[in-house]
C-alpha positions in Angstrom: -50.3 -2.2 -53.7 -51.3 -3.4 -57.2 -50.1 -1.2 -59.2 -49.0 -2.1 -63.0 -45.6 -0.3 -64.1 -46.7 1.0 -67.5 -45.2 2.6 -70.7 -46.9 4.8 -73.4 -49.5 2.5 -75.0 -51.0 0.7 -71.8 -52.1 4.5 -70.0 -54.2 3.4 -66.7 -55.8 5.2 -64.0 -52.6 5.4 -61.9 -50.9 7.4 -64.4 -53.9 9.3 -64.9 -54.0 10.1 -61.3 -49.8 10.2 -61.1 -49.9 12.7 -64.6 -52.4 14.6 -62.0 -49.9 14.7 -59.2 -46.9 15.9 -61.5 -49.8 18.7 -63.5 -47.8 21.5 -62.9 -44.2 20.2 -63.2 -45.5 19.1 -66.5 -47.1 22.3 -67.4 -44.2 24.2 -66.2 -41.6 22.3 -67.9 -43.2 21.1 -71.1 -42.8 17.7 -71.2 -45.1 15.4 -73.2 -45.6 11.5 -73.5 -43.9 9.5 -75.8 -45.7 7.9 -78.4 -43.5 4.1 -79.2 -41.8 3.5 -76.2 -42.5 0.4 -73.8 -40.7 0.2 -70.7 -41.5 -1.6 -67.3 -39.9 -1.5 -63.5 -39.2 -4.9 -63.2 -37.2 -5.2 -59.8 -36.4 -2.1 -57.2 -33.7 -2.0 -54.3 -34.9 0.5 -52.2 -34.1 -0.1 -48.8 -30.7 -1.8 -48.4 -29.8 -4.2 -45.7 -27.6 -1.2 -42.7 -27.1 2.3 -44.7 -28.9 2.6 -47.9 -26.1 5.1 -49.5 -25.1 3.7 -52.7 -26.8 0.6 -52.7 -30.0 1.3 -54.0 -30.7 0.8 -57.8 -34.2 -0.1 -59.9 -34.2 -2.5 -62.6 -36.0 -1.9 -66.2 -37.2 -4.1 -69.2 -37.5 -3.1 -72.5 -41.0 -5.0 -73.4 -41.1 -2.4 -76.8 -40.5 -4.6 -80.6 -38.0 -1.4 -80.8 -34.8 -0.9 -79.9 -34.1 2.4 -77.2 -31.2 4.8 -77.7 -30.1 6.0 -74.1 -29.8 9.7 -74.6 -29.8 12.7 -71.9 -32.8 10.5 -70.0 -33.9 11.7 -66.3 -35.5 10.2 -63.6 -37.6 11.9 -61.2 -38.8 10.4 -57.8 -42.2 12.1 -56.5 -40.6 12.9 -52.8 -38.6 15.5 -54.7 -40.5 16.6 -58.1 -38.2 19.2 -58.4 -35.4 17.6 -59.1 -34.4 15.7 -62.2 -31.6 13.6 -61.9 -29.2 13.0 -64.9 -28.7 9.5 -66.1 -25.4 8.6 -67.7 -24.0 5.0 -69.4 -21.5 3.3 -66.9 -21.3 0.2 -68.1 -22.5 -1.8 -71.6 -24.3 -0.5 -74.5 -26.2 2.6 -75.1 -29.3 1.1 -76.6 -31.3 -1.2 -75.0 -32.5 -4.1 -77.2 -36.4 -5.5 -77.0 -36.3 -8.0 -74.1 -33.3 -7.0 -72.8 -32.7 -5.8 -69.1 -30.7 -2.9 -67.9 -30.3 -1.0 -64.2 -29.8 2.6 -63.0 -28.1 2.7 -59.9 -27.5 4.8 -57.0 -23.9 5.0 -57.7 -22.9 2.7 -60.4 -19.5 2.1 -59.5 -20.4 0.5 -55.9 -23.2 -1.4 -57.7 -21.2 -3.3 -59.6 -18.4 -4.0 -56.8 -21.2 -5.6 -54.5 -22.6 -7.9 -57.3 -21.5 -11.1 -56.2 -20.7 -12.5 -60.0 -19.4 -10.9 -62.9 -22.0 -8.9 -64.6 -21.9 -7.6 -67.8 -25.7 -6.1 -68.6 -25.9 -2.2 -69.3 -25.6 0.0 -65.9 -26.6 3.4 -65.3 -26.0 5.5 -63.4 -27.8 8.4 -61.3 -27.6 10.4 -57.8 -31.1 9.5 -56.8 -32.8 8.7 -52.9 -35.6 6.3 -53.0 -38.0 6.5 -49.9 -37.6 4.1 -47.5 -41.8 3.9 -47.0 -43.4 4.8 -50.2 -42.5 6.2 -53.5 -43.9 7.0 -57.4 -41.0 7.5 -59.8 -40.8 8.5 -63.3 -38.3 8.0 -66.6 -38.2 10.9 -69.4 -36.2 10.9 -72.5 -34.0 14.3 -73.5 -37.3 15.7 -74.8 -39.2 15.1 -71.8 -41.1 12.2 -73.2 -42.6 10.0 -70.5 -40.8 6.4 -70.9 -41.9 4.8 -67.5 -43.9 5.2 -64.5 -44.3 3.0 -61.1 -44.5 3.1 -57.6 -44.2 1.1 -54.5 -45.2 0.7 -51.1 -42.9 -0.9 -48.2 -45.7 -3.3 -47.1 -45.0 -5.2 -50.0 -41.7 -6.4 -48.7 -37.6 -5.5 -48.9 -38.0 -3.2 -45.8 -34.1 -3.0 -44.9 -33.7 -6.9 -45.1 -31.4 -7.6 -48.3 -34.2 -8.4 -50.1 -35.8 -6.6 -53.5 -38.8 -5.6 -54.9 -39.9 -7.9 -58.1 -42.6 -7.3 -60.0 -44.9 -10.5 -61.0 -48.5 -10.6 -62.6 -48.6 -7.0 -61.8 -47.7 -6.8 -58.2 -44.9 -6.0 -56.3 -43.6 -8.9 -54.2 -40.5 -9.3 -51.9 -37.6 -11.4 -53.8 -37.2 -15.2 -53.4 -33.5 -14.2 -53.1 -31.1 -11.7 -51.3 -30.0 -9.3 -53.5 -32.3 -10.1 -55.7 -31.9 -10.9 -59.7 -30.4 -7.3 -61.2 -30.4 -8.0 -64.7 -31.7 -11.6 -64.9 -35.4 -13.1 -64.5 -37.1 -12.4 -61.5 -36.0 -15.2 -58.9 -38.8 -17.8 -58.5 -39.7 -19.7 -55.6 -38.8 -23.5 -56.8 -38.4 -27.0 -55.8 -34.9 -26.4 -54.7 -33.8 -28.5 -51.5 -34.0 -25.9 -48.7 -30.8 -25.1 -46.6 -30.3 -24.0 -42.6 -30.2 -19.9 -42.6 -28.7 -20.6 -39.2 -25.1 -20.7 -40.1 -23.6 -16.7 -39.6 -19.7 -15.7 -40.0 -18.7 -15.0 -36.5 -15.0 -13.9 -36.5 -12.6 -13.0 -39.3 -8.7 -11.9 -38.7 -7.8 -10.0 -42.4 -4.9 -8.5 -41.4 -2.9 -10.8 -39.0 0.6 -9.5 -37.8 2.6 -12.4 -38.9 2.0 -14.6 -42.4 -1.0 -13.3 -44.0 -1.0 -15.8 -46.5 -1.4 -18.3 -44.1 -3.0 -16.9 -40.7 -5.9 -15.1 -42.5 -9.3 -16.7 -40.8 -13.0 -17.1 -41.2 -15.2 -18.6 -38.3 -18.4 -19.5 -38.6 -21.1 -20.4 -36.1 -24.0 -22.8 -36.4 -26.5 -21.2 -34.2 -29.0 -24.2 -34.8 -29.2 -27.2 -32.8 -28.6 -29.5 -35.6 -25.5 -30.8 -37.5 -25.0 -29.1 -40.5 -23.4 -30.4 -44.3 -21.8 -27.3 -45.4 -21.0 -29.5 -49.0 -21.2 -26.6 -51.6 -21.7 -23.9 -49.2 -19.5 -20.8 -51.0 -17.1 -18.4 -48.7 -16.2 -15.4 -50.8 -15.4 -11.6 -50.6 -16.6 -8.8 -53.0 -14.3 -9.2 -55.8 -15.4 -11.4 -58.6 -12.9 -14.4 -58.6 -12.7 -14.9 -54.6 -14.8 -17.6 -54.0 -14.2 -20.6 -51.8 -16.5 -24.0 -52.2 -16.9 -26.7 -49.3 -16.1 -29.6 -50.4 -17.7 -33.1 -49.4 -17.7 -34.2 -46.0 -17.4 -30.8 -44.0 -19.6 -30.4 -41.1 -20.8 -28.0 -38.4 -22.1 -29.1 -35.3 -24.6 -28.2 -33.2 -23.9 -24.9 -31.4 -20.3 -25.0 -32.9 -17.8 -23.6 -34.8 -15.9 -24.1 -37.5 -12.8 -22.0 -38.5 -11.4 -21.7 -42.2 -7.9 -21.0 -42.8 -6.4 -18.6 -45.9 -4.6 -22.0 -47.0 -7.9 -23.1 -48.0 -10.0 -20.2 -49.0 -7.4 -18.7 -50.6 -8.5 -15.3 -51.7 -7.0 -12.4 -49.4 -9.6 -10.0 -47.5 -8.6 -6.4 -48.1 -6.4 -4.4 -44.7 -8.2 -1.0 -46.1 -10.6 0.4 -48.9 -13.4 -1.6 -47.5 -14.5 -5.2 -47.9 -16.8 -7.5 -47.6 -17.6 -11.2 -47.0 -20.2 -13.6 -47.8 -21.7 -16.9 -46.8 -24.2 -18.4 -49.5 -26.0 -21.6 -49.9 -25.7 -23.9 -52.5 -28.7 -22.1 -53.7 -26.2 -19.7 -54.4 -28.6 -17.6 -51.9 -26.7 -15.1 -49.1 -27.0 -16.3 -45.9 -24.5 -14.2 -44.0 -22.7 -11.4 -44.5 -20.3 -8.7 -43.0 -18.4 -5.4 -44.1 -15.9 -3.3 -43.1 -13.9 0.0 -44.0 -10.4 -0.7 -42.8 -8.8 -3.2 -40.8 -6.2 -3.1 -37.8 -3.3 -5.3 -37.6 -3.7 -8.6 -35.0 -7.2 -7.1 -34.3 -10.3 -9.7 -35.3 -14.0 -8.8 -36.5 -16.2 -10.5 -34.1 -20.5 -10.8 -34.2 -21.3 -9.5 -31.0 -24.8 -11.4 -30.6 -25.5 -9.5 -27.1 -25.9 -6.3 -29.4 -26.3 -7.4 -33.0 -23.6 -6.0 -34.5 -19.9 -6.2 -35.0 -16.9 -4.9 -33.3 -13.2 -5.2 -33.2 -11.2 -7.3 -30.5 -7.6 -8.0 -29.6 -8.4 -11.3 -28.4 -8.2 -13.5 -31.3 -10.5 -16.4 -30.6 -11.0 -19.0 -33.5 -12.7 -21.9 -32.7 -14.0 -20.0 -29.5 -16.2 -17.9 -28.1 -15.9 -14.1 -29.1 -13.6 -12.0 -26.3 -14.5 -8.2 -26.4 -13.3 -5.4 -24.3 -15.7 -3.5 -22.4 -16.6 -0.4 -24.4 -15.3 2.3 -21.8 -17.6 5.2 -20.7 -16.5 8.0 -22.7 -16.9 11.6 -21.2 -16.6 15.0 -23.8 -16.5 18.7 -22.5 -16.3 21.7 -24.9 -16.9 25.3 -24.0 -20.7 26.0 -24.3 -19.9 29.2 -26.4 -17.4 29.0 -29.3 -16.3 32.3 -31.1 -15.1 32.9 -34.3 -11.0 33.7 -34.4 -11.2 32.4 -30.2 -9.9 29.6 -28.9 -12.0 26.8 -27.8 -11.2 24.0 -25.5 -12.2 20.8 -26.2 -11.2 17.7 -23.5 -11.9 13.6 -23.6 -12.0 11.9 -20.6 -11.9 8.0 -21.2 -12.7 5.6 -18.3 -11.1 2.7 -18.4 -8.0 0.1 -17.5 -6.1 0.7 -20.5 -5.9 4.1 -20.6 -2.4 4.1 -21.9 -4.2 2.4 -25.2 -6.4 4.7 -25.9 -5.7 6.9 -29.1 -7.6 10.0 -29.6 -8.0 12.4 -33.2 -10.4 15.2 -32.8 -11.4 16.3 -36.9 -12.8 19.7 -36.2 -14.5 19.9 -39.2 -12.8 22.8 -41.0 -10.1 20.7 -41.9 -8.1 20.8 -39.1 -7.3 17.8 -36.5 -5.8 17.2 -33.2 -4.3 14.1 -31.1 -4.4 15.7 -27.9 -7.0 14.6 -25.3 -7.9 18.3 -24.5 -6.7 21.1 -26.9 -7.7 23.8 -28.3 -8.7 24.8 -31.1 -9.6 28.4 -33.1 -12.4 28.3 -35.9 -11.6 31.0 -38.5 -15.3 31.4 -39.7 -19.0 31.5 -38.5 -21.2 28.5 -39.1 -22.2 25.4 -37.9 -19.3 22.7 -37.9 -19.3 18.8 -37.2 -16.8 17.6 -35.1 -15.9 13.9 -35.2 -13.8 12.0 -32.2 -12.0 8.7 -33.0 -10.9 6.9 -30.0 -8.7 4.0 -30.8 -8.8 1.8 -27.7 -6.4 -0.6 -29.0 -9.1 -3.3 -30.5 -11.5 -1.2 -32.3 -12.2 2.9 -32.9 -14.9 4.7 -31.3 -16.2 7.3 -33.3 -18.7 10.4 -31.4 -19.7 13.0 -33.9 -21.5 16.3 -32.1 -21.8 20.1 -34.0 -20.7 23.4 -32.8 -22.1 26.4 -33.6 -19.3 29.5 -34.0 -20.5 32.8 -33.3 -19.3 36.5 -33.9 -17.8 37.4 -30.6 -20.2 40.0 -28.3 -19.5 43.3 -27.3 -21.6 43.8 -24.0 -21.6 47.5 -23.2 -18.6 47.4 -20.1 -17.7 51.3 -19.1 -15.2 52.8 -16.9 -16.4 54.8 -13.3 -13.7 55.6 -11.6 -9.8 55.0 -10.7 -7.0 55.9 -8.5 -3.8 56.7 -10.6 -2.1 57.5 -7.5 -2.8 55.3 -4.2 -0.9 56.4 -1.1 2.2 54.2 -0.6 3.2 51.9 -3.1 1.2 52.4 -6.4 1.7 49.0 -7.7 -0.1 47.5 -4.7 -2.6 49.9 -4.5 -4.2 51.2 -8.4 -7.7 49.9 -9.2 -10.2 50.8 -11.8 -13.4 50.6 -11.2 -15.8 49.3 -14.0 -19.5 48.9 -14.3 -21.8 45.8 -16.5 -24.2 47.9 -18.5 -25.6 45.1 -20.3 -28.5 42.4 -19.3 -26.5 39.3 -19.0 -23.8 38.2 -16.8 -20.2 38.5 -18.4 -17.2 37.6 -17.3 -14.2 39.4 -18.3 -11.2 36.8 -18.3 -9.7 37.1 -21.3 -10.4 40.7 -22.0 -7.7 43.2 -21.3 -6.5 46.7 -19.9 -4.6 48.6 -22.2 -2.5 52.0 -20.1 0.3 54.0 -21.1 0.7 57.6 -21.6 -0.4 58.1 -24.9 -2.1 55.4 -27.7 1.3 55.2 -29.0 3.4 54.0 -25.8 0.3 51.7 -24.4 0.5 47.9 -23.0 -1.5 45.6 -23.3 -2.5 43.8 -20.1 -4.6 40.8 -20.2 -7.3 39.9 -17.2 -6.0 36.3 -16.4 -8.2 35.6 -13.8 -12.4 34.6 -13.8 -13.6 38.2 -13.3 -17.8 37.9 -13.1 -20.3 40.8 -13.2 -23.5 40.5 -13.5 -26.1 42.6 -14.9 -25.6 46.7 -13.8 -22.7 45.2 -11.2 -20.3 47.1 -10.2 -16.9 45.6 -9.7 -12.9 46.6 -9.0 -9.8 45.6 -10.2 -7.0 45.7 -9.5 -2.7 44.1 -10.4 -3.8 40.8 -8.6 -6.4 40.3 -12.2 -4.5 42.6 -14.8 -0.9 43.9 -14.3 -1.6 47.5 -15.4 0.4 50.3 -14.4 -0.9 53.9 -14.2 1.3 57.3 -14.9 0.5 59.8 -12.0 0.7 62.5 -14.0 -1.2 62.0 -17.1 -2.3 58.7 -19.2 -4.3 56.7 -21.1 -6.9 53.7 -20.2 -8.8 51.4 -22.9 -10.7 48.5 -21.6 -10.9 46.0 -24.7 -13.0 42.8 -25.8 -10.9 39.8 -26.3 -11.1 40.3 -29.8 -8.9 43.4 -29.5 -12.2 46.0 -30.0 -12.7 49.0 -27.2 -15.1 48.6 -24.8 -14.1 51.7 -23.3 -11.7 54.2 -23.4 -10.6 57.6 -21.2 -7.9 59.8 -21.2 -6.5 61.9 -18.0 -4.4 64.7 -17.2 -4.4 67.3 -14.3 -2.0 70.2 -14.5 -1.3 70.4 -10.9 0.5 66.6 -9.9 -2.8 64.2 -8.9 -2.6 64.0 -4.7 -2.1 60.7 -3.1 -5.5 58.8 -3.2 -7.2 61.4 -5.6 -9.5 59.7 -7.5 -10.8 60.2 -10.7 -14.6 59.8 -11.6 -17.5 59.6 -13.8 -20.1 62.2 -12.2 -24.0 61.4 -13.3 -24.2 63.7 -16.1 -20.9 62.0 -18.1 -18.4 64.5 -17.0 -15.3 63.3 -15.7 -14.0 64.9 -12.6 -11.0 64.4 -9.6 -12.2 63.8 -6.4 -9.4 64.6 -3.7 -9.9 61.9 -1.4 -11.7 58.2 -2.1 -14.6 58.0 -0.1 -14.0 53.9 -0.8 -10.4 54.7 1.0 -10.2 52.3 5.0 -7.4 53.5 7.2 -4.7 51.2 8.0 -5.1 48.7 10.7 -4.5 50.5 14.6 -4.3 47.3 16.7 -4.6 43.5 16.6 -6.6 41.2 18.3 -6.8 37.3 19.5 -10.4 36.4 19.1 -11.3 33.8 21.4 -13.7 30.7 20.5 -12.5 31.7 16.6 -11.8 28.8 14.2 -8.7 31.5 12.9 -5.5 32.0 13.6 -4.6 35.4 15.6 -4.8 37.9 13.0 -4.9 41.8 11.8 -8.5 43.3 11.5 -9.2 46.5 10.0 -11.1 49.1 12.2 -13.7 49.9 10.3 -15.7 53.1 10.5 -19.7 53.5 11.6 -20.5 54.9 7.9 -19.5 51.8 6.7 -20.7 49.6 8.7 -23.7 47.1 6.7 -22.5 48.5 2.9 -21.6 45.8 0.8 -18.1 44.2 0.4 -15.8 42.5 -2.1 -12.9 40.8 -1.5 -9.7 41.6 -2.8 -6.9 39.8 -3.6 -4.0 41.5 -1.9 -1.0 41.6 0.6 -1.8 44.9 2.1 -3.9 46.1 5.0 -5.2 48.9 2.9 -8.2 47.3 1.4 -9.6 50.2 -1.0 -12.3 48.4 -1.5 -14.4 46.3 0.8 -14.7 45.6 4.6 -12.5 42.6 5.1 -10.1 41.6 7.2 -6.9 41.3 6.6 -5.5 37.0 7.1 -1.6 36.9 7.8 -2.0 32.9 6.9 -4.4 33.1 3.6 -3.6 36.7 2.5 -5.7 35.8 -0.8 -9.0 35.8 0.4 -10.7 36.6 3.5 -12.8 34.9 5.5 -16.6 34.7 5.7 -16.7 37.3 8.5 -15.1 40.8 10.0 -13.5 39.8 12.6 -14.9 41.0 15.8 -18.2 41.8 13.2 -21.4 39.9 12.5 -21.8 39.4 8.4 -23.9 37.9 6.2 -22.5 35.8 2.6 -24.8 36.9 0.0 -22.7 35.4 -2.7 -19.6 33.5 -3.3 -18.2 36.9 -3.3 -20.2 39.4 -1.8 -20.7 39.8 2.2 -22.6 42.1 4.5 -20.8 43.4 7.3 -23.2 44.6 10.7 -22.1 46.6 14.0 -19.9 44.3 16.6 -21.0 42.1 18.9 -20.5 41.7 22.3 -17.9 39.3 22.8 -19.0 35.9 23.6 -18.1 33.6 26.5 -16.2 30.1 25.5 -19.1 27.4 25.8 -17.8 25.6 28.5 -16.9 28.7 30.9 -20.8 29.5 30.3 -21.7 26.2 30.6 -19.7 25.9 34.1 -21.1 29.3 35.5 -24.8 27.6 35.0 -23.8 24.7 36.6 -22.5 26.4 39.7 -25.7 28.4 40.0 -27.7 25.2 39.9 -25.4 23.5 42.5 -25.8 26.9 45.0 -29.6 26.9 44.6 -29.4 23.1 45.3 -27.2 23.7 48.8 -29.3 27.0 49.9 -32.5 24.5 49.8 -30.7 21.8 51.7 -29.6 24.0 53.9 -33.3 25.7 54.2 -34.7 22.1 55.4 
């Protein structure tokens, strides 16, 4: 795109058209142009080589006979017109001499640590975002005086590849050097010998478990099929006095490596706060590079070429080819529903042959943290948090970053029908309550609890333990084998309540005459409560037993059931008593906590994983093989009464 970076005095039809874009900002804010003032965009960063943050910065000239006080300026980028961001002296002088250069950066402070030499020109700094594709920006004094204007377009070069923006004979073109020339004369394409750009740093060891001022390593690999002079090559890391030059006579060969020891290089590669490394040319241009955040003792940086990027190994391999572990398949659960002030379980599983290795820290985002591969873990407020998982396998850390939402917990609409305060025989075999899913959705109530006791004052708590599903307008029992409650006989009180301690339900009993064994009390259709002297849900106890022939069950207890039964629907219950009050099951001396798919000695039909039909009995079946010999008989007879015939 040829465009011109202009000041005051040279207005052209781009900042005619960009004044146009930026009407009303202007309108609305008051700003005016400046009258003396003669800057120019000389050199932009925009797109960094990995992840822009911090490394993006745009370079000015002063081109004015005056010299510029640096005052309250702002820059505004035309993704975001709204926003003006402040510009503030970091580093040299406040006033920009005619000629001079000066940069506003990103963040000024990494700026200047990733210069490779000392610089000492002036340094702004700022909070801006340039685009990545396209972008106009512009530079206003404290009054809102337009200083400078310019913008870009990625096609001209710099997309993501180290490489800058410079401006020449008013076009933007990509930079003759990576990094380009912040502060200095744009870089020139000259008649300066050309080197290989196929020599990359392959390994590095910056934190080795035994002398690190000796055992400290950089490899390098020469990916070309030539022989390489690597006389005045540099090795050096960010600060600005670590530098290593190769003297005469060292060589690379083809497809090989070459290791450097700390004994030579001399300057010492950071365990933590972040580093990097470079590999220039005598041109003094970056050939190669690599950065880290923190490094692990006896653990080695290595290029990983199958993939393009880096990773960490515990085989140390100078001189060799890169050793990595095989990443292991990483596998995360969490519930699907997290609610505030409930606990949440969160579980890891790692694949792999080290598993004794492998480290975990789960940051739940709120501040809090755990090193346990499941846990759990209670979110004190509403709102969307990210969670980030660091597995540590031993050579290098795995980080897996996902977001949870945490809701207000729901109260579905859950209401008492009916109860038996005082079963015939032993109560605390026998009580159930009854309950009923008003709501739409299917809810399960584990977690929630029954609260009984005589009055509000002498109540207990008793929390459902157990997965307890209803679904939508289901009816269901419990009973002591989900919820250890305990019901007075004579008079009480029964909350149902939400995991969060809230009342779903509540009802409150009391019959002046003593309640009869298996008098029930129940919710009639028009809300009125009422005792019903004998449960029509109530089986008798079993009369006989029976061995059922061809069964794949043991001999076993059944439970006669009556005709007006017969085809309503059943539930199983979990219990050790023949008196099932709800539900036509049989009763299984072996496997007393569930029953079987059938009646015995009854056809049924499994609707659910829970739920069964029961139908009239069936005539009782012959074993295969008697029926199978009485056929056979018949056949033979027939056979012997026409022989006999002929």
């Amino acid at each position: 795109m040829r465009v011109k970076p202009i000041g005051v005095k040279k207005i052209s039809l781009l900042t005619f058209l960009f004044g146009m874009t930026f009407f009303a900002f202007f309108v609305i804010t008051g700003f005016s142009l400046a009258e003396e003032t003669d800057l120019i965009a000389t050199e932009i960063m925009y797109d960094a080589e990995g992840i822009d943050n911090d490394k993006e910065w745009i370079e000015f000239k002063n081109k004015s006979q005056n010299s510029l006080k640096i005052f309250n300026w702002k820059l505004i980028e035309s993704s975001k017109p709204e926003t003006q961001h402040k510009i503030s002296l970091y580093q040299g002088n406040s006033v920009i001499e005619p000629e001079e250069y000066f940069i506003i950066a990103e963040n000024a402070k990494e700026f200047i640590k990733k210069i490779p030499e000392d610089y000492s020109a002036t340094v702004l700094d700022s909070s801006f975002s340039l685009s990545n594709t396209k972008e106009e920006i512009i530079l206003l004094d404290a009054d809102g005086n337009l200083l400078a204007t310019t913008s870009y377009e990625n096609s001209a070069g710099g997309k993501g590849n180290g490489f800058t923006l410079e401006w020449e004979d008013g076009v933007w073109r990509e930079s003759f050097i990576k990094g380009g020339t912040p502060g200095k004369k744009n870089s020139q394409k000259s008649n300066q010998p050309e080197y290989s750009d196929q020599i990359k740093l392959n390994e590095i060891l910056p934190n080795p478990k035994d002398n690190e001022k000796t055992d400290e390593f950089i490899e390098l690999y020469n990916f070309s099929s030539d022989e390489i002079n690597l006389e005045n090559w540099i090795l050096k890391d960010a600060s600005k006095s670590g530098k290593f030059v190769f003297p005469k006579d060292y060589f690379i060969k083809p497809n090989g490596y070459l290791v450097v020891y700390k004994n030579l290089f001399k300057f010492a590669m950071n365990n933590s706060g972040g580093e990097e490394v470079f590999l220039l040319n005598p041109n003094e241009k970056i050939v190669s590079s690599v950065s880290y955040e923190k490094s692990f003792e006896g653990i080695s940086y290595n290029f990983d070429s199958e993939n393009n990027n880096w990773r960490w190994s515990k085989f140390l391999t100078p001189g060799e080819k890169n050793k990595l572990d095989k990443i292991p398949k990483i596998e995360i659960k969490k519930d699907k529903k997290i609610y505030k002030n409930f606990y949440a379980t969160f579980e890891i599983k790692i694949h792999s042959k080290n598993k004794k290795e492998n480290r975990v820290t789960w940051d739940f985002g709120d501040g809090k943290k755990s090193y346990k591969r499941k846990t759990r873990h209670k979110y004190s407020k509403t709102g969307t948090y990210l969670v980030k998982l660091k597995i540590f396998t031993g050579s290098e850390e795995i980080v897996k970053q996902f977001s949870v939402k945490v809701r207000k917990y729901p109260h579905p609409k859950v209401k008492f029908i009916r109860f038996s305060p005082n079963p015939a025989g032993k109560d605390s075999e026998q009580e159930w309550i009854e309950i009923k899913n008003y709501s739409s959705k299917k809810i399960n109530l584990k977690d929630w609890s029954i609260k009984t006791g005589v009055s509000s004052q002498k109540a207990v708590n008793h929390s459902i333990n157990d997965d307890f599903f209803l679904k939508a307008g289901e009816r269901g029992v419990l009973t002591r084998d989900f919820s250890k409650f305990s019901l007075n006989n004579k008079k009480g009180e029964i909350k149902l309540l939400y995991p969060d301690g809230k009342t779903a339900d509540k009802i409150t009993y009391k019959k002046e005459n003593e309640i009869k064994d298996d008098e029930i009390y129940e919710k009639k259709n028009g809300g009125k409560w009422q005792w019903q002297e004998k449960s029509i849900l109530a089986i008798s106890k079993p009369k006989q037993e029976t061995i059922i022939k061809n069964s794949p069950l043991k001999p076993e207890k059944f439970i006669e059931v009556p005709k007006e039964y017969i085809g309503q629907k059943s539930y199983p219950k979990k219990t050790n008593s023949p008196i099932l009050n709800y539900g036509l099951f049989a009763y299984t001396e072996k496997n007393p906590r569930y029953s079987t798919e059938f009646v015995l000695g009854m056809e049924t039909k499994k609707i659910s994983a829970e739920n069964f039909l029961a139908k009239t009995k069936t005539a009782k079946q012959e074993h295969y093989l008697v029926s199978f010999a009485k056929q056979l008989n018949k056949k033979l007879n027939n056979l012997l009464i026409k022989i006999s015939n002929h």
